[in-house]
Structures are given as structure tokens and as C-alpha cells.
C-alpha positions as a Markdown table, in Angstrom:
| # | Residue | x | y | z |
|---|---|---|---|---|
| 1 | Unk | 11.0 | 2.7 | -13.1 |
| 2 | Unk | 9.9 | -0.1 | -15.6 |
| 3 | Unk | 7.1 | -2.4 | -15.5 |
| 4 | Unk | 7.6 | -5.7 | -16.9 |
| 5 | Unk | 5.7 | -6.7 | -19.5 |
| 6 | Unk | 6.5 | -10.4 | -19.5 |
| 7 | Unk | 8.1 | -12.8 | -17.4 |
| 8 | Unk | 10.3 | -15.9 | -17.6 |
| 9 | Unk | 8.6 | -19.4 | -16.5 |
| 10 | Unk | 10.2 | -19.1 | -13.1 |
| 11 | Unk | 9.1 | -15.4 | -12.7 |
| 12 | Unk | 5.9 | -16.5 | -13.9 |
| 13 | Unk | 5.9 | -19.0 | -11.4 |
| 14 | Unk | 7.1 | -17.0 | -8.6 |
| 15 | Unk | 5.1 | -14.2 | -8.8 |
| 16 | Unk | 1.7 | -16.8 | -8.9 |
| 17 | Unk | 3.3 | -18.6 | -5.8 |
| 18 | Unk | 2.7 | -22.0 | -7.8 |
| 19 | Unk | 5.1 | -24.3 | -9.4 |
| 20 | Unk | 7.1 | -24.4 | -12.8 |
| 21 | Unk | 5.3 | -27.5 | -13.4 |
| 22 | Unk | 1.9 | -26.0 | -13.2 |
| 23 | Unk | 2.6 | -23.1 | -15.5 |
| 24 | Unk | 3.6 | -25.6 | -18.1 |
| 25 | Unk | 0.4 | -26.9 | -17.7 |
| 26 | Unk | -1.6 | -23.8 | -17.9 |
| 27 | Unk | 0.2 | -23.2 | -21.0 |
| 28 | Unk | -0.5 | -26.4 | -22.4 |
| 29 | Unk | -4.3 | -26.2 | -21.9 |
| 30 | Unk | -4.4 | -22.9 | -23.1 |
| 31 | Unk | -5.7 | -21.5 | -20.0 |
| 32 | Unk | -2.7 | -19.4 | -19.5 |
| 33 | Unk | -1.8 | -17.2 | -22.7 |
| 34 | Unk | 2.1 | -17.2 | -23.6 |
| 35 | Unk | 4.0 | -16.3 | -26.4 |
| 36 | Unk | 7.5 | -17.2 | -27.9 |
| 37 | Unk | 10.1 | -15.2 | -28.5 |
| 38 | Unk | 13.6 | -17.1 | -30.1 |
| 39 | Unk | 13.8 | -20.0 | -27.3 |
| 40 | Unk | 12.5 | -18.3 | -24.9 |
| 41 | Unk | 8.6 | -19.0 | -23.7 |
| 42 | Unk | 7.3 | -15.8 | -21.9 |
| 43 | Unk | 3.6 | -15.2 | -19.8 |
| 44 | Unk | 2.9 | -11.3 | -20.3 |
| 45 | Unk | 1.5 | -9.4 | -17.7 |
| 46 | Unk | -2.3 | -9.1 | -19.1 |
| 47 | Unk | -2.1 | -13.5 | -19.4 |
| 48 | Unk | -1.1 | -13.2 | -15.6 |
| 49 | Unk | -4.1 | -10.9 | -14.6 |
| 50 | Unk | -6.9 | -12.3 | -17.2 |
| 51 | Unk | -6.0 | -15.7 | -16.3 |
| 52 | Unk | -5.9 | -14.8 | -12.1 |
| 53 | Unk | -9.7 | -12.7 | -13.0 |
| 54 | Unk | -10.8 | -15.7 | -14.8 |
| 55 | Unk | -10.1 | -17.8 | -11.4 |
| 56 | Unk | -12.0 | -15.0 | -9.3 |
| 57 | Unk | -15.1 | -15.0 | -11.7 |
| 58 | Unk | -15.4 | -19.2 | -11.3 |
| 59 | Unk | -14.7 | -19.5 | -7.6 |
């Protein structure tokens, strides 16, 4: 079995349990690292976990 190593804005999304809309702005504030690929915008993995560790360390 495969791990992905990047996700779609709606996987993205879905797998953070918040909204399309939200992601969008992450990305546009930087505070959510994505890259682009053709069309396509993608969140990797490690912009999912740094970003989720970054939100532990400033609770």
C-alpha cells in the first residue's frame, strides 16, 4: 500500500475536517505550504502535519 504524498483541495479539506474555503485561505496567508503542479494546486503531507504541529505548539 501507498501513502499519499499530496492531496487535492477537497482531500485536503476532508482529511483537516474544515472547509474548502479555509484551505484557500491558509494557502493565501502562507500558513499552509502548497505547491502547483499544471492546474492543479496540491497540500503535501509534511504542509498538513507542520501546519497541524504549528497549531499544537501555539494553543
Amino acid at each position: 500500500m501507498t501513502t499519499k504524498l499530496a492531496f487535492d483541495v477537497e482531500e485536503a479539506a476532508a482529511l483537516m475536517s474544515i472547509s474548502r474555503r479555509t484551505i484557500y485561505e491558509l494557502m493565501r496567508t502562507g500558513e499552509l505550504g502548497s505547491i502547483k503542479i499544471g492546474r492543479r494546486r496540491l497540500v503535501r503531507l509534511t504542509d498538513i502535519t507542520d501546519f497541524l504541529a504549528n497549531q499544537e505548539t501555539a494553543a
